[in-house]
LUMSE-201300 format. One record per residue (C-alpha): residue in one letter; z, x, y. Coordinates in steps of 0.25 Angstrom, whole numbers, padded with zeros to 4 digits, always signed. Layout:
LUMSE-201300
AZXY;...
This chain:
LUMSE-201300
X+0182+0094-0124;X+0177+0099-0112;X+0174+0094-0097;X+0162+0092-0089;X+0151+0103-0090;X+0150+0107-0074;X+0135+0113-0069;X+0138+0127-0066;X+0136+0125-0052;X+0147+0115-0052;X+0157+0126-0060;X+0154+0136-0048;X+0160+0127-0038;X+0173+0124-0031;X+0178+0111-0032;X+0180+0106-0017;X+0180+0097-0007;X+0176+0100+0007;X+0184+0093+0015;X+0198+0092+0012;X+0202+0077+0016;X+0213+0070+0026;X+0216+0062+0015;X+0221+0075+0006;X+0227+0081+0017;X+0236+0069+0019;X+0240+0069+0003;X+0242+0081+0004;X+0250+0079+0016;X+0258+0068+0013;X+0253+0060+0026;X+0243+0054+0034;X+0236+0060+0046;X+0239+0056+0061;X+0225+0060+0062;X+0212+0061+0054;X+0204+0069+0065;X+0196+0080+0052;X+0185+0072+0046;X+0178+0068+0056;X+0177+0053+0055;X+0177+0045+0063;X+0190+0040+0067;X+0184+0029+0075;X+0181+0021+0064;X+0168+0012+0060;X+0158+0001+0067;X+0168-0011+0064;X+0155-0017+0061;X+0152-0006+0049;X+0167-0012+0044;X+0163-0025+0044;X+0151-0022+0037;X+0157-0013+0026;X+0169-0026+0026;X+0159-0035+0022;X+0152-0025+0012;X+0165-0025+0006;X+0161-0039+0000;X+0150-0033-0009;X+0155-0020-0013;X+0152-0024-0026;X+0139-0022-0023;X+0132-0010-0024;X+0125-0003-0011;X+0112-0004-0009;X+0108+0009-0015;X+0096+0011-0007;X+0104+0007+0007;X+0093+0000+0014;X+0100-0005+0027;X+0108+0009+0031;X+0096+0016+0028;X+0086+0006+0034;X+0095+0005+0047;X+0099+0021+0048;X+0084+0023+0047;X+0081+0015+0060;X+0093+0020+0066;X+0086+0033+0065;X+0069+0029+0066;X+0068+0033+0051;X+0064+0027+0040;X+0074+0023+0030;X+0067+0031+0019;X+0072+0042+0027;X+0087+0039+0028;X+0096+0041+0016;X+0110+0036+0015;X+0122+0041+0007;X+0136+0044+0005;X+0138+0051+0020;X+0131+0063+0024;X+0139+0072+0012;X+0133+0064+0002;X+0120+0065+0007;X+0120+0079+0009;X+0125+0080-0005;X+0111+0074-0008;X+0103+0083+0000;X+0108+0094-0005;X+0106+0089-0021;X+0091+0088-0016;X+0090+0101-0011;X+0097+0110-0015;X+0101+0118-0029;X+0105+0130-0038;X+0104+0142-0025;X+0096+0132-0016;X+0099+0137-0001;X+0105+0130+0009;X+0109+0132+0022;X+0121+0127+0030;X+0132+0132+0042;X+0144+0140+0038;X+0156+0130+0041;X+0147+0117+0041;X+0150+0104+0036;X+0155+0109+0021;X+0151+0096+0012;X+0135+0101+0014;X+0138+0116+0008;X+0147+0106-0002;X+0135+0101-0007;X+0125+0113-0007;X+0136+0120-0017;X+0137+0109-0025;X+0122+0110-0029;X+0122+0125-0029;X+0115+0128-0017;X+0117+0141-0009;X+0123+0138+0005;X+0119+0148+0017;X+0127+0146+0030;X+0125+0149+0041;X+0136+0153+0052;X+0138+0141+0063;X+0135+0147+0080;X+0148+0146+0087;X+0150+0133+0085;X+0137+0127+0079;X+0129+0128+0068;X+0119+0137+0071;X+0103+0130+0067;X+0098+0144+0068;X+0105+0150+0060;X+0104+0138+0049;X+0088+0140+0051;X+0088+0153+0048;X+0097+0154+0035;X+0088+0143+0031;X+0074+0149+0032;X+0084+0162+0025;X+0087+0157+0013;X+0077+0145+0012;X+0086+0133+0014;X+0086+0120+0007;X+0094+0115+0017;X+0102+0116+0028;X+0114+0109+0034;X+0114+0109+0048;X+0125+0098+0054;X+0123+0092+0068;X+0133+0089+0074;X+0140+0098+0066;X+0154+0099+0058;X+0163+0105+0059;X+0162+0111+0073;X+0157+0098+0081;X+0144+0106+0086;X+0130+0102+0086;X+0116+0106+0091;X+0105+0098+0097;X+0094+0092+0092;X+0086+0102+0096;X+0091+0113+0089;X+0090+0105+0076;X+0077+0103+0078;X+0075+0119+0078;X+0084+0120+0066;X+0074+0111+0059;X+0062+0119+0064;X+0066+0132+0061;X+0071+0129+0043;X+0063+0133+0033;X+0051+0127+0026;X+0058+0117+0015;X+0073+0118+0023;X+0081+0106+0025;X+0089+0103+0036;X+0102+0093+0032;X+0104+0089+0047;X+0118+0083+0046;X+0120+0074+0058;X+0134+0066+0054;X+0139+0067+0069;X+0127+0067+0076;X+0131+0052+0082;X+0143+0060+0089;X+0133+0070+0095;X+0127+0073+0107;X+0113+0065+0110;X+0102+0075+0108;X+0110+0080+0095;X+0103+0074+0083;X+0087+0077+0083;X+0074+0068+0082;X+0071+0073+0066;X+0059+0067+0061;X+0065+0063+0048;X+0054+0065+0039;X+0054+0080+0043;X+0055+0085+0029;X+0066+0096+0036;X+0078+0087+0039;X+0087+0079+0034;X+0098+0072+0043;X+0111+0065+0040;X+0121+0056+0046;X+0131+0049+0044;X+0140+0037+0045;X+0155+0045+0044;X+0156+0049+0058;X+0150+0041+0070;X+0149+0028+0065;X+0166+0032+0056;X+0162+0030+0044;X+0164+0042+0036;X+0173+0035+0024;X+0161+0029+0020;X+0152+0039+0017;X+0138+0035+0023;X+0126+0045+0028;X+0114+0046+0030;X+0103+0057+0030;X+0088+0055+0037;X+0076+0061+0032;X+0061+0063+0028;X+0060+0052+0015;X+0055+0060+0004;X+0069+0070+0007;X+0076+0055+0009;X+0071+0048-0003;X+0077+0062-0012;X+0090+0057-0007;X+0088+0046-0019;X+0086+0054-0031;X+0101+0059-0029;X+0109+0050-0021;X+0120+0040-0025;X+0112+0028-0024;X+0124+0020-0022;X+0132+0030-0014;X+0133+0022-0001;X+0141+0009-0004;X+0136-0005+0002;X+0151-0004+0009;X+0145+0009+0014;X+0131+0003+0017;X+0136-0009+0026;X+0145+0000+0034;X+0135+0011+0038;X+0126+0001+0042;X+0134-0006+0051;X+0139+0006+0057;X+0126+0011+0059;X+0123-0004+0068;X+0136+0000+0075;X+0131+0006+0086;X+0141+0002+0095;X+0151+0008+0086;X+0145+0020+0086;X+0145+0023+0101;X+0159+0018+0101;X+0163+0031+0090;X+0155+0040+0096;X+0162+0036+0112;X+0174+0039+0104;X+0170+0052+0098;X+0167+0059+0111;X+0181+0054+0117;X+0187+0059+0105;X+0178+0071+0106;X+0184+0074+0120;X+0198+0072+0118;X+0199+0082+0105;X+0193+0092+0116;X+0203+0089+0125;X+0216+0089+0115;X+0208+0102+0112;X+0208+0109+0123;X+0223+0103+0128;X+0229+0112+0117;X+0218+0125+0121;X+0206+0123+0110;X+0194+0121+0111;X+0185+0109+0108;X+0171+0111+0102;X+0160+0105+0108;X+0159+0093+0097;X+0145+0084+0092;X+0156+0076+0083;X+0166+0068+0079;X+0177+0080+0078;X+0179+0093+0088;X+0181+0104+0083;X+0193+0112+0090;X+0192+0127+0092;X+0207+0132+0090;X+0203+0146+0097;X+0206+0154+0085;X+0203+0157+0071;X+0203+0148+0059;X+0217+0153+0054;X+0222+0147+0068;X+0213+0132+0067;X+0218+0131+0051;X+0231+0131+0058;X+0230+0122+0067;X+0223+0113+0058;X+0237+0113+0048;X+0245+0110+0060;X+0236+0099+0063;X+0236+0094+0049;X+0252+0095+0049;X+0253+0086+0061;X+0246+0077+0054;X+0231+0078+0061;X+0219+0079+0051;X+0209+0090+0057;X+0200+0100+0051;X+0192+0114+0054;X+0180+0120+0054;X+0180+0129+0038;X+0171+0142+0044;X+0176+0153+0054;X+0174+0154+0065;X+0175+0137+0065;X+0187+0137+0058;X+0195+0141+0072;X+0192+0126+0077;X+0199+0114+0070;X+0189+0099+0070;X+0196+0086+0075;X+0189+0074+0073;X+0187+0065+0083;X+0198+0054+0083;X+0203+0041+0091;X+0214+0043+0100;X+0227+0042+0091;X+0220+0054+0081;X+0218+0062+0094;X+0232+0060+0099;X+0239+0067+0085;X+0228+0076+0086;X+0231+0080+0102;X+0247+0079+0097;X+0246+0089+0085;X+0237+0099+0091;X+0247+0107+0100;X+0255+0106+0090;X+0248+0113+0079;X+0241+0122+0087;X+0255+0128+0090;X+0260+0126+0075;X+0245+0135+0071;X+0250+0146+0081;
């Protein structure tokens, strides 16, 4: 008797997960949190209207969702001035960059990203066995430069460009994505990954004609509008790219539970400006608890900060465990020389407190 007869491409690679959850940490801890400040959600919650809305769709869950997802689509494409055939939905940004890259890339294909980037993308590139060039970041940011160049290189499928970006907070202007778009090769795709771009700065996102066959962008319904349980994103772009999306996606992947509550959220715009107030107070008080215990704050474009501990990785991974012992979820940036900073999401006022409590304490345990 034997078992399944895996591809060879999936004997060659590791069995992982890239993010380690708060959830394991605290079985494997025996107890709870005080404070989930690592993931990046949104501890301020969701458009009370999107609950209702996902309450009453609780009534027919019995009922499939409307595989073709007319109303999101059709409202997200006049929130944005597009069409709807140029909006696709699925299950958060992850998945839909899952599906991108299935569409693009195989066996050797190139593909071209930052070294320490958001991981799940280079998660989805090994798994259909293409061959990932990174690029190092500049200082603190990714460097569009450098990206470009390494593209025309090696002759990119695509590449991964976040804005804002995790996990250093950063971001660049519109205008500097506009020159990385101009200066990719012939038949290059830029994967324009946009999740916090309702936390950044006006003047951050740029106007993309979404029918320029270059770009592709994504958002999503995690972090602004606190919904990140549910797994809802979006990506915009030129409809024959769009319409590909159907001949791999799971057609029933986002639920009518999930449907209801992205839409309502998405009317919310009340809400909305009540996280993002909320965000920037948070924002400036983990600068603050920061520089109280002598670190240093980076400049932030999200709903976290990333916190420089002033020396090497060996140093932030220690104060990340003494964190962890007192009860306070963070995380870290994976790359050197990021991996001297630690990244706090942003929280309310009781998360911040335990945060501003255990800090001293285990900068003193790390040494």
């Amino acid at each position: 008797m034997t078992g399944p007869r895996y591809t060879p491409l999936v004997e060659s690679l590791p069995s992982t997960v890239p993010f380690v959850g708060p959830e394991t940490q605290e079985r494997a801890r025996g107890r709870p949190f005080r404070a989930r400040l690592g993931a990046n959600e949104s501890l301020f919650g969701p458009s009370p209207r999107a609950v209702a809305a996902m309450a009453a769709a609780a009534a027919e869950v019995s009922l499939y969702g409307d595989p073709e997802i007319h109303a999101l689509r059709t409202a997200l494409a006049a929130h944005h001035g597009v069409a709807p055939a140029q909006v696709t939905v699925g299950e958060g940004i992850d998945g839909l960059l899952g599906n991108l890259v299935r569409l693009l890339v195989d066996e050797g294909a190139p593909v071209v990203t930052s070294e320490g980037a958001y991981p799940t993308f280079a998660f989805h590139v090994a798994g259909f066995g293409g061959r990932l060039h990174k690029v190092p970041y500049q200082g603190d940011h990714e460097d569009p430069e450098a990206l470009a160049a390494e593209a025309r290189r090696v002759g990119a499928r695509i590449v991964y460009f976040a804005n804002p970006d995790n996990p250093m907070g950063s971001h660049h202007p519109a205008a500097s994505v506009r020159a990385l778009i101009e200066a990719l090769p012939e038949g290059t795709l830029l994967a324009l990954d946009e999740a916090y771009v309702e936390l950044a700065p006006e003047g951050t996102a740029p106007e993309i004609d979404p029918e320029d066959p270059r770009v592709i962008r994504f958002r999503t319904f995690s972090k602004a509008y606190g919904m990140a349980g549910l797994r809802v994103g979006y990506a915009i772009g030129a409809r024959d790219l769009i319409r590909a999306f159907d001949k791999v996606r799971n057609h029933f992947g986002v639920g009518r539970i999930a449907q209801a509550g992205a839409l309502a959220a998405l009317e919310d715009r009340a809400w909305l400006a009540h996280v993002q107030a909320e965000v920037q107070a948070a924002r400036a008080e983990i600068g603050r608890i920061a520089e109280g215990c002598g670190l240093t704050p980076l400049p932030s474009a999200t709903n976290f900060v990333t916190i420089d501990c002033g020396r090497d990785g060996a140093f932030a991974r220690a104060v990340l465990t003494e964190l962890v012992a007192r009860d306070i979820f963070v995380r870290m940036p994976f790359v050197a020389p990021h991996d001297r900073c630690i990244r706090v999401s942003c929280g309310r006022a009781e998360e911040l407190r335990a945060f501003a409590e255990a800090l001293p304490l285990a900068l003193a345990a790390a040494g």
